[in-house]
N, C-alpha and C positions, 0 to 999 in steps of 0.2 A: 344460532351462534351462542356457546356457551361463555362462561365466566371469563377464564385464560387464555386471553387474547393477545398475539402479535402481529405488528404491522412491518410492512417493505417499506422500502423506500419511494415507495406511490402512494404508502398509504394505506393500501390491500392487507385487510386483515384475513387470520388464518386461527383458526381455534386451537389452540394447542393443547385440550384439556384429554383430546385424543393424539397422543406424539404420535410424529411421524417417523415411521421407522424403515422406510425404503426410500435412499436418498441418491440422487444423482447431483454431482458436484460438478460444475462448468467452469469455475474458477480455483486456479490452483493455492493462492493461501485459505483461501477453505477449507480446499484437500486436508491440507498438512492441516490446517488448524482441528479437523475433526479430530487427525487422528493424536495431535498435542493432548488436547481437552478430554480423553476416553470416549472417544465417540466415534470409533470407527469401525462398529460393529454395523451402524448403521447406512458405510455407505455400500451402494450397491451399483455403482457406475462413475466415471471420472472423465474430465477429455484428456487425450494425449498430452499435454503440456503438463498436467496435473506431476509433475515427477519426485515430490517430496511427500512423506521423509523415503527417502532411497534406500530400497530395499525393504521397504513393510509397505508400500503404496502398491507395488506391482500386485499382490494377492486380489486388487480393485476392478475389476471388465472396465475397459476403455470403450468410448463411445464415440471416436474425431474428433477433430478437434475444433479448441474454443470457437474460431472462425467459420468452420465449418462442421457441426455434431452430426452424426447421424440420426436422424428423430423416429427412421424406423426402429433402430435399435435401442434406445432408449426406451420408447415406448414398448416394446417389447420386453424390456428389464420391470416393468410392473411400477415403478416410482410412485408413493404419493407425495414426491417433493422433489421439483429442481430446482437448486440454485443457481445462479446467473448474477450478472453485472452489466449495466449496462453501457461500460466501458472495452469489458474486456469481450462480450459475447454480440451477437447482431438480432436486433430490437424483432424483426421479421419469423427468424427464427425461434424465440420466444414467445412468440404469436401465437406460429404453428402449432406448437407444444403445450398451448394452453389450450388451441382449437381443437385439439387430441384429447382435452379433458384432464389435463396432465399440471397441475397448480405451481406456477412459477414462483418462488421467494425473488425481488429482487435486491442486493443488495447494492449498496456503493457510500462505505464513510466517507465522510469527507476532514475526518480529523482524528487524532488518538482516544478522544472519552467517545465519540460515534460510535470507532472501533470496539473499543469494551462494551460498549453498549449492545450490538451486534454481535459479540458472541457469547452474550447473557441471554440472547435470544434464538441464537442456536441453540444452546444448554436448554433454555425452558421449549422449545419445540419440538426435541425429542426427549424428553420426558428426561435430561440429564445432567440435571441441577446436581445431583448428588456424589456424580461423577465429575463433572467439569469447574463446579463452582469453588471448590477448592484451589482449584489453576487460574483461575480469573479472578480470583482476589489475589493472590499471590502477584500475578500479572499489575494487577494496580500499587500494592504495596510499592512495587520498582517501580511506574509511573512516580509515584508519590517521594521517592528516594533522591530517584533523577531529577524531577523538578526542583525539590528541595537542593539540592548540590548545585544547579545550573544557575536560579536565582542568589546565592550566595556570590556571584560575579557577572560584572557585565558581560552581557552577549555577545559573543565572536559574529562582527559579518561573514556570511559566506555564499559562495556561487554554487549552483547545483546546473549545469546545463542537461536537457535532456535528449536534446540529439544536435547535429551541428549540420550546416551546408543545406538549409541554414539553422543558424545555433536558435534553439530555443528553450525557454525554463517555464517555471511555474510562479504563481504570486500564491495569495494570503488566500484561505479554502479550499486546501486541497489538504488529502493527508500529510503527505510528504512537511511542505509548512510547516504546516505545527509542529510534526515530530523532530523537525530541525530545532523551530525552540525550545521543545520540551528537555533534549537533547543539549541545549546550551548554545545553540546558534540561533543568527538570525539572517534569513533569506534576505539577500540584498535587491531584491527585485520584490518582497511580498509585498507592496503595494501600486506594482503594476497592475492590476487586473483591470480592464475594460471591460467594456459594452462590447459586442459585438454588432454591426451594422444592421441585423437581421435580426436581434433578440434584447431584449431586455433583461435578460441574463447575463450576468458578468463570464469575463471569458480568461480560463484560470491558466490558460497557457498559452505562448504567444513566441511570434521570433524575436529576437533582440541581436544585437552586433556585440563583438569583443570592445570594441571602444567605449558604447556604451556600459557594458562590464567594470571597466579599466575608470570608468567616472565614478563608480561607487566603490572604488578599493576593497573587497571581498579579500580578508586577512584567510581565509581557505577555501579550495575548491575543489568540488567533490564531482569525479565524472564516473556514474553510474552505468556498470554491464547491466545489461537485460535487452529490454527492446532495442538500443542502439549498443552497437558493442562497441563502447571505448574501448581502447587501449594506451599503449606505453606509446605509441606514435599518437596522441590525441596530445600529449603534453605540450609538443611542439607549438602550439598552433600560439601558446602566450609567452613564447620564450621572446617574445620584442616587448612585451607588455611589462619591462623593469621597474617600472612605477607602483606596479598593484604589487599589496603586500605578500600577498600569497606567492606572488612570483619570484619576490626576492629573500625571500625566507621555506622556498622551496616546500609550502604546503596543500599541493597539487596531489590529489592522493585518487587514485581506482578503487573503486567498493563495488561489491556487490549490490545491484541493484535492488534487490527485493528487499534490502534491508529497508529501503525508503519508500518502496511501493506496496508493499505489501501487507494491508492492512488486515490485521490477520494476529494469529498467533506468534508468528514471527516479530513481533514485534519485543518479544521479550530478549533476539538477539540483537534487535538494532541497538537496546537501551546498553548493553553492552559495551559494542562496536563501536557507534559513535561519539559518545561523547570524549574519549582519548583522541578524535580524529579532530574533535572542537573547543579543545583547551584553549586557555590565554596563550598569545603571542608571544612566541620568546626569543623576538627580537632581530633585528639581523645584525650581520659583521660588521657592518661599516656603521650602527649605530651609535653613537658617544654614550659612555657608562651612565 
């Protein structure tokens, strides 16, 4: 092992003093993040969900998808590097692809400087600091902007459900989280997180009830397309909930999902997107002046 070294998120160090320049990418803000940061000469495979940026990813050979890759054909593409998560891909399958001899990165932030951190680490593993690190300081300058403007006013609470029937969200530790404070909100559930009955590890997502919701008055709510596909019929389900203030000030809003999950390059259009979605409250009609 030589001098320049990076670690996964296990820990698994990887010498990067020889970059690695044949990449297979399993996760789609990856994808895209390569190809944001100049570094998409290196990939050399994608899974099918990989679909960003649209229209310059296609040029990529697909491998299956995230759930299920094909590991003949990936090994066949020659890789000396997959990335994976061990969220979005199956732990089993990464196995095999290591038992192929074939070196798994894995990654998974669990918050916005993680994230930066993670693609300071892409950049130094294919040798493309000189390409990329011009974007990822840029990228932090807006962290650094957005904070600064979001701590100049108290925090808007807000609801984020991630799928419903039954509804459930996320607490404090997960990306999502933070980039909601960073952003100028604050998750009205981020200090649910438990134990799990089976682990001693906190457990970062859980179901919860609308009533429950409606006890913490979440001044906005935010229902995320991607893995659940809200829609304009998902509004309905709080139209009894007159009390919560988001209900009666009509700030019930659809967003693109990956803006919140996506930890990744993307993240330069969440810093955009949401913080006009997490302004101060302005008020309802039957308020006295």
């Amino acid at each position: 092992m030589s001098g320049l070294v990076v670690r996964d998120v296990r820990g698994r160090t990887f010498d990067a003093d020889r970059p690695f320049r044949r990449i297979v990418s399993l996760v789609p803000a990856i994808t895209e993040s390569f190809f944001d940061l100049g570094l998409a000469s290196h990939l050399v495979g994608r899974s099918e969900e990989c679909l960003y940026p649209a229209g310059r990813v296609a040029s990529v050979p697909t491998v299956g998808k995230k759930q299920a890759p094909d590991l003949t054909r990936i090994r066949a593409l020659a890789p000396d590097l997959v990335i994976a998560s061990p969220t979005e891909n199956r732990l089993p399958d990464l196995r095999r692809l290591e038992a192929m001899g074939l070196p798994v990165f894995l990654i998974h932030p669990r918050g916005v400087h993680e994230t930066l951190t993670m693609l300071w680490d892409l950049a130094t593993l294919t040798g493309g600091i000189a390409e990329a690190g011009p974007r990822i300081q840029a990228l932090e300058r807006a962290c650094d902007w957005t904070q600064a403007a979001s701590q100049a006013r108290p925090p808007v609470p807000v609801f984020v459900p991630i799928q419903r029937d039954p509804w459930m969200t996320f607490s404090a530790g997960t990306y999502a989280h933070e980039l909601l404070a960073l952003c100028g909100g604050e998750n009205v559930f981020g200090d649910w997180g438990e134990l799990s009955p089976d682990s001693r590890q906190p457990r970062h997502t859980f179901p919860i009830t609308l009533d429950e919701m409606a006890s913490l008055a979440p001044e906005v709510i935010l229902l995320p397309g991607g893995c659940y596909p809200f829609g304009e019929e998902d509004k309905a389900a709080f139209a009894n909930y007159t009390e919560v203030p988001a209900v009666r000030s009509h700030r019930i809003h659809l967003i693109d999902g990956s803006l919140l999950f996506w930890a990744g390059t993307r993240l330069a259009k969440a810093l955009t997107e949401l913080p006009p979605l997490l302004g101060p409250s302005p008020g309802f009609p039957d308020d006295p002046p």
